[in-house]
C-alpha positions in Angstrom: 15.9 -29.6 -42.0 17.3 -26.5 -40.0 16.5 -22.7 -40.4 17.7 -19.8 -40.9 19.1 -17.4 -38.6 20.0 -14.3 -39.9 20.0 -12.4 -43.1 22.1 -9.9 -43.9 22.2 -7.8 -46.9 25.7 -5.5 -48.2 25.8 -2.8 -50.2 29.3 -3.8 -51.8 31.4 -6.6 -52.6 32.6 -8.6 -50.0 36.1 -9.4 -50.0 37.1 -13.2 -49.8 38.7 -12.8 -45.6 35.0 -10.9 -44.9 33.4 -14.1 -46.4 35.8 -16.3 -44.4 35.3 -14.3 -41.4 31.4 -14.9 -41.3 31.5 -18.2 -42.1 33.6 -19.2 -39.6 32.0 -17.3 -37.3 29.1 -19.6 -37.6 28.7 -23.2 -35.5 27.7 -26.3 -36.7 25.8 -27.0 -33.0 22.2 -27.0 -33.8 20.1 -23.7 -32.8 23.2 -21.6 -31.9 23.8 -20.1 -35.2 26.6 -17.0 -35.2 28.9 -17.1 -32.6 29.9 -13.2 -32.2 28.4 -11.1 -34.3 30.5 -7.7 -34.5 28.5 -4.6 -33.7 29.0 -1.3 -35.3 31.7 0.0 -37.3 33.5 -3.4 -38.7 37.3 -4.1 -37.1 40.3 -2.6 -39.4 42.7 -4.7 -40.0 46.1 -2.8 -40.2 49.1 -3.8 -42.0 51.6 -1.4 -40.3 51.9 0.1 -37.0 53.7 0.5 -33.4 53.4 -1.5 -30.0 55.2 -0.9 -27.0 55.9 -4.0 -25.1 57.0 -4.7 -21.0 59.0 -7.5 -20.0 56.3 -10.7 -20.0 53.5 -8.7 -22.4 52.5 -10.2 -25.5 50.2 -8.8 -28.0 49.1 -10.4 -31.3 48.1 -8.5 -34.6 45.7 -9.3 -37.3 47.2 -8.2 -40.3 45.5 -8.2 -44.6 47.3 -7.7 -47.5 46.0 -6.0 -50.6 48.8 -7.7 -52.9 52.0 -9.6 -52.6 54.1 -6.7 -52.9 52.4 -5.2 -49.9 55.2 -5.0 -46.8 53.6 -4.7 -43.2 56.7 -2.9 -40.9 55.8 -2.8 -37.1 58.3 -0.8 -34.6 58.1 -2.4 -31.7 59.7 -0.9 -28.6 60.7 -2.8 -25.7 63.1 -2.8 -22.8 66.8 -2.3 -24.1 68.5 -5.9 -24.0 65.1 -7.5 -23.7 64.2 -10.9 -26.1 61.5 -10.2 -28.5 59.5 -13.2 -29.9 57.3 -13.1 -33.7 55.5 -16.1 -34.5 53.3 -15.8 -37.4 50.6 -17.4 -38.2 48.1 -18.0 -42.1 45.0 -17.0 -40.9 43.2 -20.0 -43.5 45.9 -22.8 -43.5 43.3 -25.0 -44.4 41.6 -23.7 -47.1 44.5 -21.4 -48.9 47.7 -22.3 -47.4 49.8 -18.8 -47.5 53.2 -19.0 -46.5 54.8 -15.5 -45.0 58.1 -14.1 -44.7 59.1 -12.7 -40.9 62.6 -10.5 -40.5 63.4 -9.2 -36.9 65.6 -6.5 -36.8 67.6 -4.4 -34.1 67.0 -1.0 -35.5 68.7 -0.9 -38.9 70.5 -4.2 -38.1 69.1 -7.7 -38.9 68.4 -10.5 -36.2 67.0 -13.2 -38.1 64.6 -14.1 -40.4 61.5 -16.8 -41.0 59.7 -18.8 -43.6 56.0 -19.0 -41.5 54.4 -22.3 -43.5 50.7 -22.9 -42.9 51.4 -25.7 -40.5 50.3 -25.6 -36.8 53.7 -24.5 -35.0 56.3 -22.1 -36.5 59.6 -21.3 -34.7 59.2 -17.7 -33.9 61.8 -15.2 -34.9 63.8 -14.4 -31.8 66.4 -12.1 -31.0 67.9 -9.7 -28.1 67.1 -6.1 -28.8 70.0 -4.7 -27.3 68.9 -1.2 -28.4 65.1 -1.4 -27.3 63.4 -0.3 -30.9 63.3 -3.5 -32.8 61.8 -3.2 -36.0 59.6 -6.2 -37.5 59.0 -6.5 -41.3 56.3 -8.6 -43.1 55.6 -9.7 -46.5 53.9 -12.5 -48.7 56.2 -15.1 -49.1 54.1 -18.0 -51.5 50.8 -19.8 -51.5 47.6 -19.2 -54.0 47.9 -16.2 -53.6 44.0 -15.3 -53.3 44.5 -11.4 -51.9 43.1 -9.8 -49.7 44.7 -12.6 -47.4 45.7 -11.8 -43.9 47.8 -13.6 -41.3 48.4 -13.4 -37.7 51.3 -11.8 -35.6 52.0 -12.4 -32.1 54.8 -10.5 -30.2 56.5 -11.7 -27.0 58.9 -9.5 -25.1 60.4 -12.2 -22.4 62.5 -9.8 -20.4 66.0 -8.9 -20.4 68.7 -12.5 -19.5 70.5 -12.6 -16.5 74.5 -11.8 -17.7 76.3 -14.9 -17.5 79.9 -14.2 -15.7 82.9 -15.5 -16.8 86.5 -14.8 -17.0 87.8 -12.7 -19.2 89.7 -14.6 -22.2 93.0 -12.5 -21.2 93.2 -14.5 -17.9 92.2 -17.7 -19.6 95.3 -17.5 -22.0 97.7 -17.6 -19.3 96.7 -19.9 -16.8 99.9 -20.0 -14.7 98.0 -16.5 -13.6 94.6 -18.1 -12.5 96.4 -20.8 -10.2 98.4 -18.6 -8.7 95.9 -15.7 -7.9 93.7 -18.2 -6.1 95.6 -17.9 -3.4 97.5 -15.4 -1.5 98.2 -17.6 0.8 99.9 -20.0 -1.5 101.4 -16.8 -3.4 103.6 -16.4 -0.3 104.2 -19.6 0.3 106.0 -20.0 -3.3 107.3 -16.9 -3.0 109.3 -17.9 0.6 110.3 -21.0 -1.0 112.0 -19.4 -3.1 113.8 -17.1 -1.6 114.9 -19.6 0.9 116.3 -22.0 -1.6 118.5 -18.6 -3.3 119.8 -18.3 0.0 120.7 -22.2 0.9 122.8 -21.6 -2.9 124.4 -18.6 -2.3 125.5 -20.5 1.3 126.8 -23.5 -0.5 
């Protein structure tokens, strides 16, 4: 039973994430067939490039890999001291379970770094880009290693944090200094005492 829809002929060889592309784009709801067919020129799928985030943008990334020793590098600028967010995600956990390495860097200097396993929910790589050009790098980590394989990328700029004030560790080492400066009032005080009782000596 059933039909078909649509036929479509190539005049290459498709590559295994254009196979899975179309056949996920398809439904198994009866009469419906594809769900978005893309018109025109196909979508390119870039490995490297540059975003420019505001504070509460996100933007996500599809990104393929010819071979493992392909590295993606995205510069990424964003509001200086602003947190940046990458979560990465295995475009076919289900079928070949890629596993992708994530470093977030500050410029030149590393942030931190991330294991992405082709499970639901990966801790992003977060950091604070105190300098406002972060620079993300990308790479095959382990899996079948089936290539071309792609994988997701979402970036999440979340706005520069409120400074937290606190004393300065100076003060804190001496705190005969805190109690006293609290008050003037109690400054003087101390201060009269003691003069007073100098006085009563010299007296006696």
């Amino acid at each position: 039973t059933g039909g078909v829809d649509e036929v479509r002929i190539y005049d290459r060889a498709l590559s295994y994430n254009e196979e899975m592309d179309d056949r996920y784009q398809c439904t198994a709801a009866p009469g419906t067939g594809i769900l978005s067919l893309p018109t025109g020129t196909p979508p390119v799928f870039l490995t490297s490039g540059s975003l420019d985030l505001g504070s509460g943008e996100t933007a996500m990334r599809r990104l393929t890999f010819s071979n493992q020793s392909d590295q993606g590098v995205w510069q990424v600028t964003v509001p200086p001291g602003s947190q940046l967010s990458v979560g990465a995600t295995a475009s076919y956990p289900g079928n070949y379970p890629d596993e992708w390495y994530v470093e977030l860097r500050d410029q030149d200097t590393q942030l931190t770094r991330i294991v992405a396993f082709p499970v639901p929910y990966n801790s992003p790589a977060t950091g604070i880009i105190e300098s406002g050009n972060a620079t993300v790098l990308v790479h095959y980590f382990g899996g079948p290693g089936r290539f071309p394989a792609s994988m997701s990328l979402s970036f999440t700029c979340t706005g520069q944090e409120s400074p937290v004030m606190s004393l300065p560790k100076a003060i804190l080492e001496y705190p005969i200094i805190v109690i006293y400066s609290a008050s003037w009032a109690t400054l003087i005080a101390l201060i009269v005492v003691i003069v007073w009782a100098h006085k009563r000596r010299t007296r006696q």
